[in-house]
C-alpha positions in Angstrom: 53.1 158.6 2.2 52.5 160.7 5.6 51.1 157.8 7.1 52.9 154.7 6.5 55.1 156.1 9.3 52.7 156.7 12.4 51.4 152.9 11.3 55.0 152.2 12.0 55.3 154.1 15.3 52.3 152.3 16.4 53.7 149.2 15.6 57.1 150.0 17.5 55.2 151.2 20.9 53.4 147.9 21.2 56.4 145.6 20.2 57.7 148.1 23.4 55.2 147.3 25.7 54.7 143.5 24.4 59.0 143.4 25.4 58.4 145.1 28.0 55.7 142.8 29.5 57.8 140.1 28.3 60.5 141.6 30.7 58.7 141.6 33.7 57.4 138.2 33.0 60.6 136.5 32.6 62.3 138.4 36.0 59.5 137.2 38.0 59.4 133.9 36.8 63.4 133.7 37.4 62.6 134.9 40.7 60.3 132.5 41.3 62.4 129.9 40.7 65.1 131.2 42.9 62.6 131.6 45.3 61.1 127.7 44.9 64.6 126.5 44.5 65.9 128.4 47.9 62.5 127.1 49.9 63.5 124.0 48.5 67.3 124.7 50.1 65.4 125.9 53.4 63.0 122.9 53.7 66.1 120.3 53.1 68.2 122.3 55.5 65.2 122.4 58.2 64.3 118.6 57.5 68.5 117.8 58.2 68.4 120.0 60.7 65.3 118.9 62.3 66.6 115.0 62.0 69.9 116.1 63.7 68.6 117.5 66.7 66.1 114.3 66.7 68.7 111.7 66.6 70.5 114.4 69.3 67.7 113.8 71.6 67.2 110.1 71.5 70.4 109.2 71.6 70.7 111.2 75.0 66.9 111.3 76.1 66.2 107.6 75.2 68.2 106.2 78.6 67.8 109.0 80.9 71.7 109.3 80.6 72.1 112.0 83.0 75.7 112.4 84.3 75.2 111.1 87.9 78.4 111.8 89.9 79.3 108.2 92.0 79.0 108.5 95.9 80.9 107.3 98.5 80.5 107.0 101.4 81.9 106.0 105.1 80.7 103.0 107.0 78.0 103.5 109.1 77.5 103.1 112.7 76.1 100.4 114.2 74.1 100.2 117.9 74.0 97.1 119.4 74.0 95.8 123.1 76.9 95.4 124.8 79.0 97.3 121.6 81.6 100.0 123.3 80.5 103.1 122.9 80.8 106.2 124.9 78.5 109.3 124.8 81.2 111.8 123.0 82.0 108.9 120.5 78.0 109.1 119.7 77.4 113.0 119.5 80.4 113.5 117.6 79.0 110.9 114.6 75.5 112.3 114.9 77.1 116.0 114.9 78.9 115.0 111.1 75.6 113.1 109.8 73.8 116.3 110.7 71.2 115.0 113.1 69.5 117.3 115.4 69.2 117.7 119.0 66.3 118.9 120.2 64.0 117.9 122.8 61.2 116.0 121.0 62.3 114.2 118.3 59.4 113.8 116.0 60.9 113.4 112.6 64.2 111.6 110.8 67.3 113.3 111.7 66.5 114.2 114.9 67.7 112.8 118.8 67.2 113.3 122.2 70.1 113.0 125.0 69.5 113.0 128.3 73.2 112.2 130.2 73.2 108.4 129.3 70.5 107.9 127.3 69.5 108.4 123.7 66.8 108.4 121.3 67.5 108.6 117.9 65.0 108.4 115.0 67.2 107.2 112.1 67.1 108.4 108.7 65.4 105.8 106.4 68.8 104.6 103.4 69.3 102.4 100.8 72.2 100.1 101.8 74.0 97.8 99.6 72.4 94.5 101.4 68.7 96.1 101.6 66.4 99.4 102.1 66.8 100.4 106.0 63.6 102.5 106.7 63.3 105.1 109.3 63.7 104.0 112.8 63.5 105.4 116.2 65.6 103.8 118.7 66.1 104.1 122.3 69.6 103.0 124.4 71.5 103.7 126.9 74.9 104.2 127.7 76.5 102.2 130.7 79.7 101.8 131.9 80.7 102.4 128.2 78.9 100.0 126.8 75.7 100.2 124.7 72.7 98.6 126.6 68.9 98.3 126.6 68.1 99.0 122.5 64.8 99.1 121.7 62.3 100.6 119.0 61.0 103.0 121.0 57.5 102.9 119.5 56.8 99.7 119.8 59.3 99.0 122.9 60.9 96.0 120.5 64.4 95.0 121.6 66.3 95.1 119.1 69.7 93.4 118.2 70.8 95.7 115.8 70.7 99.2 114.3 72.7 101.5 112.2 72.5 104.6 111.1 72.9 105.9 107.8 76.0 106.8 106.7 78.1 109.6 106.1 78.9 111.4 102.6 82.1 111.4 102.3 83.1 112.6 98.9 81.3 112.3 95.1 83.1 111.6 91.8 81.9 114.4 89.4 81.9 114.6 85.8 83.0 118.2 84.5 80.1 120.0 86.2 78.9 119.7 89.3 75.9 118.5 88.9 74.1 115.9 91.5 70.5 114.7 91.6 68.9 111.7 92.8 66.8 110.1 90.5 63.1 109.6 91.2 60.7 107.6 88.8 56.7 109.0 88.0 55.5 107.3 91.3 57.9 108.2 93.8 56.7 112.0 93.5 53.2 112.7 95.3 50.2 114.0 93.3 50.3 117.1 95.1 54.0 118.2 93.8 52.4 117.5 90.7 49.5 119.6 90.7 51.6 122.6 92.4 54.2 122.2 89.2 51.6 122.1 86.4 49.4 124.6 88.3 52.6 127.4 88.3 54.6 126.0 85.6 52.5 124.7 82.5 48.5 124.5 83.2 48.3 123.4 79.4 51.1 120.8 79.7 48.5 117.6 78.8 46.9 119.7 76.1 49.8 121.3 73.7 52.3 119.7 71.8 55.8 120.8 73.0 55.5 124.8 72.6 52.1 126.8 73.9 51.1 129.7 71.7 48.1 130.6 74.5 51.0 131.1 77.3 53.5 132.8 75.0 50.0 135.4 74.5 49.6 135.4 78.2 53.3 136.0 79.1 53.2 138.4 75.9 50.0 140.7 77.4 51.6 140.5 80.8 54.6 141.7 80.0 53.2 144.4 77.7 50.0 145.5 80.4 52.1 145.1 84.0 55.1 146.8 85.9 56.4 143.5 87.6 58.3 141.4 86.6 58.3 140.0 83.2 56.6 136.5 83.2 57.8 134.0 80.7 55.9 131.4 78.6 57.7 128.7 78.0 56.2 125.1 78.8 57.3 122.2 81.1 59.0 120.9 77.7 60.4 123.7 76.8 62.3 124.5 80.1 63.5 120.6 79.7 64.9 120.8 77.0 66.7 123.7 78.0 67.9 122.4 80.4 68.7 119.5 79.8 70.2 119.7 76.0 71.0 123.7 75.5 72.4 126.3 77.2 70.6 129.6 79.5 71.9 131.8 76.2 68.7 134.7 75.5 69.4 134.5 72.0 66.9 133.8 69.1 68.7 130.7 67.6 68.3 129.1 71.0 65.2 130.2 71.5 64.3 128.7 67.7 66.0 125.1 68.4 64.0 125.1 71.7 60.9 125.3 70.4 61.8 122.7 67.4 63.5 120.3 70.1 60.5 120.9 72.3 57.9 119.6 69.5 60.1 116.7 68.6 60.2 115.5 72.4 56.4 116.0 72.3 56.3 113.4 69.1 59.1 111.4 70.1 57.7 110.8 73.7 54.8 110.2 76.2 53.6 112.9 78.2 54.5 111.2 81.4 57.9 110.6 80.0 58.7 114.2 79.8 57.4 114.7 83.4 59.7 112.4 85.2 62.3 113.8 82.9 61.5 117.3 84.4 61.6 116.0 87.9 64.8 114.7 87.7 66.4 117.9 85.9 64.8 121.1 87.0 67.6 123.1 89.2 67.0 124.0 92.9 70.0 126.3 93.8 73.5 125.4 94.5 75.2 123.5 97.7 78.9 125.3 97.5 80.3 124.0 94.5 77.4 121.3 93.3 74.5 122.5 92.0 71.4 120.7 93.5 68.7 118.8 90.3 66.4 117.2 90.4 63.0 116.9 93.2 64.9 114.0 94.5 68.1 115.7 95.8 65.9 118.8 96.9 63.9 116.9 99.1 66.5 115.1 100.4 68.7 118.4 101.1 65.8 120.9 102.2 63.6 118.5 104.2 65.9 115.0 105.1 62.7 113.4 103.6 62.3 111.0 100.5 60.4 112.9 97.9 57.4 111.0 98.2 56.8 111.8 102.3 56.7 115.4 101.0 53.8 117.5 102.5 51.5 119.6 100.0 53.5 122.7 102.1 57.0 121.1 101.1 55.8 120.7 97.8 54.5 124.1 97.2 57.7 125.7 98.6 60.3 123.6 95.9 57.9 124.6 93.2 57.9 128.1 93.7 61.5 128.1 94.2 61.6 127.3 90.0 60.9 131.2 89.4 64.4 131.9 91.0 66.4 129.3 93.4 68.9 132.0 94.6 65.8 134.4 95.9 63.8 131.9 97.4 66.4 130.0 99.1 64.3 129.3 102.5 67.8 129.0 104.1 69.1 132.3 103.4 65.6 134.0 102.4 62.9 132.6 104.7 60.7 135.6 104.3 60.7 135.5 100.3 60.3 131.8 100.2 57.6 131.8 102.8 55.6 134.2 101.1 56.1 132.5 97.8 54.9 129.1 99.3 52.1 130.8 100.4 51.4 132.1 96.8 51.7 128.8 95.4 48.9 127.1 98.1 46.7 130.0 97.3 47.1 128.8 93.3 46.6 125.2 94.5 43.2 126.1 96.4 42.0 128.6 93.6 42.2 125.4 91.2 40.2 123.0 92.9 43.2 121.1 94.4 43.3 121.8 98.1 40.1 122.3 100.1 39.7 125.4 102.3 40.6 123.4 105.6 43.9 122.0 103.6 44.7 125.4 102.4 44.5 127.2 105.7 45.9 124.0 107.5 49.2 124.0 105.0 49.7 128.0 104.9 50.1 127.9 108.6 52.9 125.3 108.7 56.3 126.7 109.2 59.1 126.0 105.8 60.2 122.9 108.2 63.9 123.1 106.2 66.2 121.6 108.2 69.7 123.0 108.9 72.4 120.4 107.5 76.1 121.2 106.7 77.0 121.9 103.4 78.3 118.9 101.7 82.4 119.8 101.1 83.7 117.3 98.0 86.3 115.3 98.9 86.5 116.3 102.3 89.1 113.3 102.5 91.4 113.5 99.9 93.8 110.6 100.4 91.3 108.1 100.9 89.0 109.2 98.3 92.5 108.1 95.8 93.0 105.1 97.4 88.7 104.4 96.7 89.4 105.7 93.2 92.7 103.5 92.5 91.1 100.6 94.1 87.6 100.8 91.6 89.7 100.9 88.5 90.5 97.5 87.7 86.4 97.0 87.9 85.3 100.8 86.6 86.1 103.3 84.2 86.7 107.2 84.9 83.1 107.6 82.8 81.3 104.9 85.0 82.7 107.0 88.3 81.7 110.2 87.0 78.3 109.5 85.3 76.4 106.0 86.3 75.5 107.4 89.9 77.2 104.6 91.8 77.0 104.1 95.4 80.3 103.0 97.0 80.1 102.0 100.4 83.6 102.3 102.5 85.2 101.3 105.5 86.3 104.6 106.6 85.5 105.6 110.2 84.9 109.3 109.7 85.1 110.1 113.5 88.3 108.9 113.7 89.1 110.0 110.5 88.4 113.5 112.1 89.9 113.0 115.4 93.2 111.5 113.4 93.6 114.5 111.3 93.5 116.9 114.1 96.3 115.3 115.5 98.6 114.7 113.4 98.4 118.6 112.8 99.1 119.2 116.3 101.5 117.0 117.3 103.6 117.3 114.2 103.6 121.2 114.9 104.8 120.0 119.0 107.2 118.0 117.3 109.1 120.9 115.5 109.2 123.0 118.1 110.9 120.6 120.8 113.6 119.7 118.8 114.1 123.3 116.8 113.0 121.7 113.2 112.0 124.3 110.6 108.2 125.0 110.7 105.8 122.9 108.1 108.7 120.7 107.1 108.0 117.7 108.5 105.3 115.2 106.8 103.7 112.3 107.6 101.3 109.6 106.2 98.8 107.9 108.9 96.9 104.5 108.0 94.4 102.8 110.6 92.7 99.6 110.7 90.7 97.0 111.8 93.4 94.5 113.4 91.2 91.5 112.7 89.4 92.6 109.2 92.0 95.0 107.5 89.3 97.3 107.2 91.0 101.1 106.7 89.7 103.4 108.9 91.1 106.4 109.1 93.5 107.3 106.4 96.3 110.6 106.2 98.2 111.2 103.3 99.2 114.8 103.9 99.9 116.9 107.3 96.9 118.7 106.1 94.7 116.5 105.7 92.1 118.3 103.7 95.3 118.7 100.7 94.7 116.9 97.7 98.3 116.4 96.0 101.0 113.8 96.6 99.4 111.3 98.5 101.9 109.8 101.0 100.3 106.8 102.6 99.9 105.5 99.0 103.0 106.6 97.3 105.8 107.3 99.6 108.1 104.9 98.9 111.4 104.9 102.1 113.1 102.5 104.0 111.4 101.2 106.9 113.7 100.8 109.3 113.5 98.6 112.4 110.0 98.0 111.8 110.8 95.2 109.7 112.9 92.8 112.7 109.7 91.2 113.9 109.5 89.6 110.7 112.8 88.2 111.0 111.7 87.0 114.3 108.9 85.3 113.2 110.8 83.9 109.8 113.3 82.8 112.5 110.3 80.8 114.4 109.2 79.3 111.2 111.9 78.4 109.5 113.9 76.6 112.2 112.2 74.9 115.4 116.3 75.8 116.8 114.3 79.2 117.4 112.4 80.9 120.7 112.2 83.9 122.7 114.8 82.7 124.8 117.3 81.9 122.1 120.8 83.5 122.6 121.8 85.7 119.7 125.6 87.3 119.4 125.4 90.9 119.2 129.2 91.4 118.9 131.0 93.1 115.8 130.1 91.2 112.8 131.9 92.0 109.3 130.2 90.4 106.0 132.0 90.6 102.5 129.6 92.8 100.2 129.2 91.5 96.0 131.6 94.7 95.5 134.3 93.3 97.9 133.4 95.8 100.6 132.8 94.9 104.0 129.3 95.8 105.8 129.8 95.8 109.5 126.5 97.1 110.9 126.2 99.2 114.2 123.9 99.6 117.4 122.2 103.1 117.7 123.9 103.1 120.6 127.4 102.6 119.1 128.0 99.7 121.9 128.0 96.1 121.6 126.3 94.2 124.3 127.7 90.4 124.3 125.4 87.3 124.2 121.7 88.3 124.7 118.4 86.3 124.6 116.3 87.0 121.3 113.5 88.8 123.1 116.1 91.4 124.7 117.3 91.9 121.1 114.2 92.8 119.7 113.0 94.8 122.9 116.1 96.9 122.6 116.2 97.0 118.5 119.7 95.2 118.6 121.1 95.6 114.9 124.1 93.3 115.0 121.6 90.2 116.6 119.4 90.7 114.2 121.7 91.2 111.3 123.1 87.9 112.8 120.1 86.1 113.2 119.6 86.9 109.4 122.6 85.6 108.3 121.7 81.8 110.6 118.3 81.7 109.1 119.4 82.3 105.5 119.0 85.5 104.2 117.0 83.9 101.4 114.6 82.6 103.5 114.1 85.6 105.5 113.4 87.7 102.0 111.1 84.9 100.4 109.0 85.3 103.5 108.4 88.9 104.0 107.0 88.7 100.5 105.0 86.2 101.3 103.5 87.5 104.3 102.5 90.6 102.4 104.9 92.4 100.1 104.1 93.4 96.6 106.7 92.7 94.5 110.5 91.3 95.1 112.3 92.1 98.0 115.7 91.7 97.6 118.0 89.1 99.5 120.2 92.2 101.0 122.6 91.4 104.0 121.1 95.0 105.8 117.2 93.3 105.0 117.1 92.6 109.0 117.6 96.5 109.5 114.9 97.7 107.4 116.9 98.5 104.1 113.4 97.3 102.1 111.5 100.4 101.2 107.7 100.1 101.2 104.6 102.7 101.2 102.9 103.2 104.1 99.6 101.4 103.2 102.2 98.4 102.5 103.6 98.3 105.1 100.3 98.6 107.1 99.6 94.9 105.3 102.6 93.3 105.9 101.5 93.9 109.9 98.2 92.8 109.0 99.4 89.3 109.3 101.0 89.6 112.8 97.5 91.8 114.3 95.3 89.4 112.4 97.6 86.3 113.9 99.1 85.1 111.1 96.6 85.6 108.2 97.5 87.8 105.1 94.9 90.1 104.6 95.1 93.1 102.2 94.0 96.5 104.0 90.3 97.1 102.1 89.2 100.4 101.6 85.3 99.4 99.7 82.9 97.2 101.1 79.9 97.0 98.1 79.2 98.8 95.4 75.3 99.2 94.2 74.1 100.9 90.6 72.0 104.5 91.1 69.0 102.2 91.9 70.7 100.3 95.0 71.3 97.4 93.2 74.4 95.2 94.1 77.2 95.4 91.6 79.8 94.0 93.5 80.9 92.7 97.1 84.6 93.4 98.5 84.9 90.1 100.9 87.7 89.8 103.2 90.2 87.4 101.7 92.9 85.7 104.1 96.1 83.5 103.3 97.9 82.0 106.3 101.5 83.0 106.0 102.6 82.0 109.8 101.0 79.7 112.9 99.2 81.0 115.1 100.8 79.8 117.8 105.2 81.6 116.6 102.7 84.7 115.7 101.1 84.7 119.4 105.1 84.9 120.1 106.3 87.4 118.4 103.3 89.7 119.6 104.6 88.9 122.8 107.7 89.7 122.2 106.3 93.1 120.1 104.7 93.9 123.7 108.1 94.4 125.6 108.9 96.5 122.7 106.1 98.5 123.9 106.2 98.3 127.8 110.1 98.2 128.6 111.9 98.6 125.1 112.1 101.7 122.5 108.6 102.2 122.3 107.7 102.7 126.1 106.8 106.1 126.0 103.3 104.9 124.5 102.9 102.6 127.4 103.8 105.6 129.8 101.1 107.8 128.0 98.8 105.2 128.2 99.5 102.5 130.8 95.9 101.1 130.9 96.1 99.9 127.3 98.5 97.1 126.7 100.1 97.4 122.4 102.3 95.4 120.6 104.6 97.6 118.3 108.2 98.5 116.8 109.5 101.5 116.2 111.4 102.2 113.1 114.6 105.0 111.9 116.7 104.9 109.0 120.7 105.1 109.6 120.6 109.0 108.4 117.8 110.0 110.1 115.7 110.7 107.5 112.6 108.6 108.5 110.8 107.7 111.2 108.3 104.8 111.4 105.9 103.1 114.2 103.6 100.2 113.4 101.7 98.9 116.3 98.1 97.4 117.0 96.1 96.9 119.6 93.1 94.3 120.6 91.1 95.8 118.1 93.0 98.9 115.9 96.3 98.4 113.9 98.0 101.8 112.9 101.2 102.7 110.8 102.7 106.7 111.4 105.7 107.3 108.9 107.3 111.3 109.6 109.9 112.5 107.9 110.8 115.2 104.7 109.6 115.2 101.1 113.0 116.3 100.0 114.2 113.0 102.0 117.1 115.7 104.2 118.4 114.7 107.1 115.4 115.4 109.5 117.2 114.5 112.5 114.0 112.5 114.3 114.1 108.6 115.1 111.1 106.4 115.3 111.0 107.3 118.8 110.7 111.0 119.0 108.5 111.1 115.5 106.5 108.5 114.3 105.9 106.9 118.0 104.5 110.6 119.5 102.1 110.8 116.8 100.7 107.2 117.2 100.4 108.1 120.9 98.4 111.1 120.8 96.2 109.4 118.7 95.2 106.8 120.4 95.1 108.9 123.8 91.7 109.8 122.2 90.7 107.2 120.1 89.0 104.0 122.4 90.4 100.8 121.9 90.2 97.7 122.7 93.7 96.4 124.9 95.8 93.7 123.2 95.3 90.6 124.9 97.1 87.4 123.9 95.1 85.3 126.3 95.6 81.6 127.2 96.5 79.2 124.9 96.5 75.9 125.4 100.2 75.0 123.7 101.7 77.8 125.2 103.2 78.3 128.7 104.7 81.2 130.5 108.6 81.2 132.0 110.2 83.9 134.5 112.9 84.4 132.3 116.8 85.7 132.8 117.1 88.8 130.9 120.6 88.3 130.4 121.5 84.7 130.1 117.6 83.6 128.7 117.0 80.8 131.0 114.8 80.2 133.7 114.8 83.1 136.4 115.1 82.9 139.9 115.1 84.8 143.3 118.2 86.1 142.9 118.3 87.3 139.3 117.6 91.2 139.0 116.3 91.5 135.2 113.4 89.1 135.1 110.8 88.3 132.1 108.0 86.3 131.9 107.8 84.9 128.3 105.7 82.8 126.2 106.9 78.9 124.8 105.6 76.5 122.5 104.6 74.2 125.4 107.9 72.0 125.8 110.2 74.0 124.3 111.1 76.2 127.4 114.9 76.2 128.7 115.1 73.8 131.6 118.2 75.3 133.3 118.2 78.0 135.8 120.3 81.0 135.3 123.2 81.1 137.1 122.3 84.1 139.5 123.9 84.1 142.6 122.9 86.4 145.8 125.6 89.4 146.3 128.2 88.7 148.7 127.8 90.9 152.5 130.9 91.9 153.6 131.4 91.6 157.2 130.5 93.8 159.6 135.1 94.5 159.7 135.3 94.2 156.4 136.9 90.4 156.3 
């Protein structure tokens, strides 16, 4: 009996442990599901995860598709014999391009000037029409003229030369990022062997991620004081750089290294090389940061990457460890003695001998000293480039393709332009007791012939980016539109000459409203029967209100928007005083056609535009309509000249006397705007002045507008107008006040241009004064 129960104890201790094994058993095995069934989760996670970031980087790697910022940039000068060019004119462009003057020239960028003469050895560039390699050039300078070009190491003469042109302003995507793209064989083996010798000696031997240099970096950091060294790989710092941010975290750190091994599958060695070149970060130029070996060569040494020198080379490579504290600009001493480290790297591997070692560590950095690039340095004209590239070009293509647009903007008049405008607007104030800074003005030059823009102002300060005045300030213009009625007057109706009496007596025309409009002289008089030139010479509003009303005041509209408006103008009774309102870069078109002798040529802004590799996208050719004869424009410029040299625009001939203009001056009826559009032999130019808040501003084309064009072009060269001999035209001494043919005793004499056989016949009646006797019988 006293056993049956420890049998039964026995029993119960090993069912315990047999549960109890059973226990453990089943948690392990649940756990090991759980476990199988999360590696599971992990490994599908990681496999999406690693197919994300691989579609990631083809889809951005694949192309290359860095965002390349579109360039533009201003024409470039040209040397040729017999061009006009003075010395100041010269120094000044060279001064902006950043050449240097020093007293052997020996390398691209540099000149020599000795009084007269010059040597320039151009910088080698990549024009729209071709590659222009470096070339030194001799010339002279004689009696303002260019003379004697020559290569001056082979002593060629030359017919031609240009130098490269000027940066004027970039189109950047969010950041301000610029590089110039070089491929594998643009970069010399030595840059190479310096990179891979600092950065990544194992760089043809591991696949993406190096566990020997993470060691290495590991023990370095652990054994020295200095700095800590790092171990990431040529891939690595790619991918970086070019897909993730500079974040010290270990999730970046952990997509690196997968991202780094998927390039390394993905893509060839070589690949990932040029890919580096054209990413890896060299320091910061104001607000742009400087990638890629391309743009560093180009901005440390003025030197394609491939003319670099094993010195150059060692010097942008050890500027990798830290941009900022080897800058050789601003830390010559840090970067010289880094340069020096990296040659001593270079020689200890086998790549330079002895001789090249000590021959390169004795070289000076050889950075040369060029301005810092300001963006958009020329606001205006930059959104007139812009406006003008949309119909072809989306904001993305501007920002990111790398486009090269080439300009017409002359950036030394440009300069010159802007500095006074400033000045004379400020001169302006003061005379006449204005309120400081509240006058503004819009400035456009051209080419007279071409339309080419040269100079452009949209602001009083020029470097403002904001409204942008010569493009969008939309006021009446004035009196600068009567030599339009002239010439629609000479077109229309072979009745018409220079000579022609017009009535410039009270006139009274019943308005659509049943008002009357009886226009006035500025000079609230009314001077009788006067000859069509005298009208326009003296701005005459009644004559030309009248000679409006004879030609048909249909005919007069349908013609000034044919010679160059946009849009309707509007058959208005007050369209011979100037009630049309246009922009200043409009109305700069519509005198296009008079400069240009009567051709219709739309002011350009853009020559060519290439792709990032110089290839030619698209050409911006002059286009031309004729809108008037040559021989009624050749007229009106005539009569345009008078305007100039004895009418309401003869201050700019008493300023500047030598140089013979055509222009008109311009003011609206409340003194609000003041306009001057005149040209030259060889520049046209349009000056608007008045207030944004369009207030009475109390100026007249005269004492604005016309000032402003004259202080420009008291600095600016120019070739004088002359109309020269034609063979259906002929000159008459002409009667100022009764427009017939002069003679000895008429006090107010003209010579004036005629459509051969259409000159008045009859003499004026002037008569010699009377003497009275000597008793006064």
């Amino acid at each position: 009996m006293s056993k049956k129960p420890k049998k039964k104890t026995s029993k119960t201790a090993s069912q315990k442990t047999s549960k109890k094994n059973s226990t453990k058993q089943s948690f392990w095995k649940r756990w090991r599901s759980v476990f199988w069934k999360l590696a599971l989760v992990f490994v599908v996670l990681f496999a999406g995860f690693t197919l994300y970031l691989d579609s990631l980087i083809q889809s951005k790697f694949k192309e290359n598709r860095w965002q390349l910022p579109a360039r533009v940039y201003a024409q470039s000068l040209e040397l040729a014999n017999g061009k006009p060019m003075t010395a100041t004119r010269l120094r000044q462009e060279l001064e902006l391009l950043g050449y240097r003057k020093v007293v052997k020239a020996t390398r691209q960028g540099d000149y020599e000037n000795y009084k007269g003469s010059f040597f320039i050895h151009i910088r080698e560039f990549q024009f729209w029409d071709g590659e222009q390699e470096s070339l030194p050039v001799s010339f002279n300078i004689q009696s303002g003229r260019i003379a004697e070009l020559k290569n001056r190491d082979s002593g060629e003469t030359l017919q031609m030369a240009r130098l490269d042109p000027l940066l004027i302003g970039q189109f950047h995507p969010n950041r301000l990022e610029d590089r110039i793209l070089v491929h594998l064989d643009d970069v010399p083996e030595h840059f190479k062997q310096a990179l891979l010798t600092v950065e990544d000696r194992d760089f043809y031997e591991h696949s993406g991620v190096s566990p020997k240099a993470i060691m290495r970096a590991l023990w370095h950091n652990i054994t020295s004081d200095r700095r800590s060294q790092g171990g990431s790989t040529i891939t690595q710092q790619l991918v970086k750089n070019y897909f993730l941010t500079n974040d010290r975290t270990l999730w970046r750190k952990f997509k690196e290294a997968i991202m780094s091994v998927i390039l390394e599958i993905r893509y060839e060695k070589d690949d990932i090389l040029q890919a580096y070149y054209n990413e890896v970060y060299f320091g910061q130029d104001g607000g742009r940061a400087i990638h890629g070996v391309g743009l560093a060569s180009q901005y440390f040494f003025d030197k394609r990457v491939r003319d670099l020198t094993p010195a150059q080379s060692a010097l942008l490579v050890g500027m990798l460890k830290s941009p900022s504290g080897y800058n050789p600009r601003r830390k010559k001493e840090a970067a010289l003695k880094r340069r020096n480290q990296v040659l001593k790297l270079m020689h200890d591997q086998k790549f330079l001998t002895k001789q090249e070692y000590e021959q390169q560590r004795e070289t000076t950095l050889s950075v040369v000293n060029k301005p810092e690039l300001k963006l958009s340095r020329v606001p205006a004209f930059m959104d007139l480039v812009r406006r003008r590239l949309q119909d072809s070009y989306s904001e993305e293509e501007l920002k990111s393709e790398g486009l090269q647009i080439f300009t017409t903007l002359d950036p030394v008049m440009q300069r010159y332009t802007e500095e006074k405008v400033a000045s004379t607007l400020t001169r302006i104030e003061k005379s006449k007791g204005i309120e400081d800074d509240s006058l503004q003005t819009a400035v456009i030059i051209t080419s007279s012939q071409t339309g080419n823009i040269l100079a452009l102002v949209g602001d009083r300060y020029s470097d403002k980016a904001g409204f942008n005045r010569a493009i969008d300030a939309k006021r009446q213009i004035g009196s600068v539109i009567k030599p339009y009625v002239v010439l629609a007057a000479l077109e229309k109706s072979k009745q018409y000459d220079l000579a022609t009496i017009i009535s410039d007596e009270p006139l009274s025309l019943k308005q659509r409203d049943g008002t009357l409009w009886e226009p006035r002289n500025y000079d609230r008089e009314y001077h009788g029967q006067v000859p069509l030139f005298v009208a326009l010479m003296e701005s005459y509003n009644i004559a030309m209100a009248r000679l409006g009303q004879q030609v048909g005041i249909d005919t007069v509209a349908d013609f000034i928007e044919q010679a160059g408006v946009e849009g309707e103008v509007r058959a208005l009774d007050a369209l011979p005083l100037g009630v049309l309102e246009l922009t200043p870069i409009e109305l700069a078109g519509l005198y296009q056609s008079l400069a240009s002798g009567g051709l219709k040529i739309k002011p350009a802004a853009i020559t060519a535009v290439t792709d990032n590799q110089g290839e030619l996208l698209e050409r911006y050719p002059i286009d031309s309509v004729r809108i008037a004869s040559e021989l009624n424009t050749y007229l009106v410029k005539a009569g345009m000249q008078l305007v100039v040299e004895k009418g309401t625009a003869r201050y700019l001939h008493n300023q500047n006397p030598f140089t013979r203009f055509a222009g008109k001056t311009g003011t609206t009826n409340d003194l609000k705007d003041s306009w001057f559009a005149g040209f030259s032999g060889e520049h046209l130019a349009v000056v608007w002045v008045g207030r944004d808040d369009s207030q009475e501003a109390n100026i007249t084309g005269s004492s604005a507008a016309l000032p402003v064009f004259t202080d420009i072009f008291n600095g600016i060269p120019t070739e004088t107008l002359q109309l020269g001999y034609e063979e259906d035209i002929e000159w008459k001494l002409i009667d100022q006040d009764s427009g017939l043919l002069s003679n000895d005793y008429c006090e107010e004499s003209i010579e004036i241009p005629f459509i051969r056989g259409t000159a008045p016949t009859e003499e004026a009646p002037c008569q010699p004064e009377e003497e009275e006797s000597f008793f006064g019988l």
